[in-house]
N, C-alpha and C positions, 0 to 999 in steps of 0.2 A: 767549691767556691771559697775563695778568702775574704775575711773579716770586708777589706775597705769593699770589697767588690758588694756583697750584700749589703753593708751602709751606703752605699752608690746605687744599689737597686731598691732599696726603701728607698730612701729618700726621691730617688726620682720618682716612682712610683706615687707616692704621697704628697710632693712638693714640699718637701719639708727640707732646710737646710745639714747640714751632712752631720753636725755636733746634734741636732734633734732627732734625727733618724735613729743613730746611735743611742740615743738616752731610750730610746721607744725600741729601738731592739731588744735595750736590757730590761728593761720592765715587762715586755710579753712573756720574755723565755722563761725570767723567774718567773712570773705570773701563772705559766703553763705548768711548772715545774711543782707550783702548789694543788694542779690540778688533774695530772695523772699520777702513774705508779711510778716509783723510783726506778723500776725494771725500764721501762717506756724511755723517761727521760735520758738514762744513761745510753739507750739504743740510737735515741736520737742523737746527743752529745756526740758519739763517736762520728756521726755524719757531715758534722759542723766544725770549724777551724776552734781551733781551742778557745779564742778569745769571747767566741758567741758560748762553746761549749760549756764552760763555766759557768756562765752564768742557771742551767738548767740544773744546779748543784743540788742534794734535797733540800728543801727549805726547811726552817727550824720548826713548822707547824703547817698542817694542811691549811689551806685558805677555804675550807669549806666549799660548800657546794654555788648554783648561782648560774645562772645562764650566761648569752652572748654579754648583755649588757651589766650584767655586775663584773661580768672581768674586763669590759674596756673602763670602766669605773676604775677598778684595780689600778689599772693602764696609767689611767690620769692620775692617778695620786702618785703612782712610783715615780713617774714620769713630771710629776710636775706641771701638765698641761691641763688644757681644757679637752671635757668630753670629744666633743667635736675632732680635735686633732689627733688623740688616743683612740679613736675608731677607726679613720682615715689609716694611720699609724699601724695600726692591730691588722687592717686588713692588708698593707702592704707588706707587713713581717710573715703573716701566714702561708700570701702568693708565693713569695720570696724562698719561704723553707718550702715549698710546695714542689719550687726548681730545684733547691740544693739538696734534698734527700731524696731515697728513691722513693715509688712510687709506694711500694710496700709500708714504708717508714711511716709515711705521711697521714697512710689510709689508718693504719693502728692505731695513730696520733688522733686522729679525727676520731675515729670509735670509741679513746675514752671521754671523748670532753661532751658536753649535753647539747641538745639537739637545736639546732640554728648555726652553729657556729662554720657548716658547710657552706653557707649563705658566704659567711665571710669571707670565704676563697675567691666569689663571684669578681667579676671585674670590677675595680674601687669607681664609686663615682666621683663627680667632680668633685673635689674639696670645699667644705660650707664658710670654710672661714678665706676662702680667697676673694683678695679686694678689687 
């Protein structure tokens, strides 16, 4: 899958417009990337077009541990948004990688992050912040 095409599938997914998908793509992967093993994320990287690829770089320091909800937290602050939109956001990047790696990839992925986060995969609901 190419970069626009996965910022075209967040975003629709989320209803977010296509410059916020994108900022929220990059804020998960690092996010994710402070959150498995550097073996993990390279495995993953190779899966993804380079421009997503990159960003799963190792990060300069673990972000420590924290369930679903301290890394949509994460989310929001890289990301600049509100909770609300960074979970929306987080679960439509998940689905997203969920299509574009294999199945293998995905499941490893999920094995090391802490437990809920499978939850996240589940179909998004409606968005809370739509008016």
């Amino acid at each position: 899958m190419r970069f626009p095409r996965f910022v075209e599938a967040v975003s629709r997914r989320a209803e977010l417009p296509a410059e916020q998908a994108a900022t929220i793509c990059r804020a998960v992967l690092q996010t994710l990337a402070e959150r498995v093993t550097g073996h993990e994320s390279a495995e993953l990287a190779a899966q993804l077009p380079d421009e997503l690829g990159s960003y799963l770089a190792a990060p300069a320091a673990p972000a420590g541990g924290g369930g679903a909800v301290a890394f949509v937290h994460r989310v929001a602050e890289r990301a600049k948004v509100d909770p609300a939109v960074a979970e929306v956001g987080t679960r439509a990047v998940l689905i997203t990688l969920r299509e574009a790696v294999t199945v293998g990839e995905f499941q490893d992925l999920l094995a090391q992050l802490p437990k809920g986060f499978d939850a996240m995969v589940d179909p998004i609901p409606r968005p809370p912040y739509d008016a």
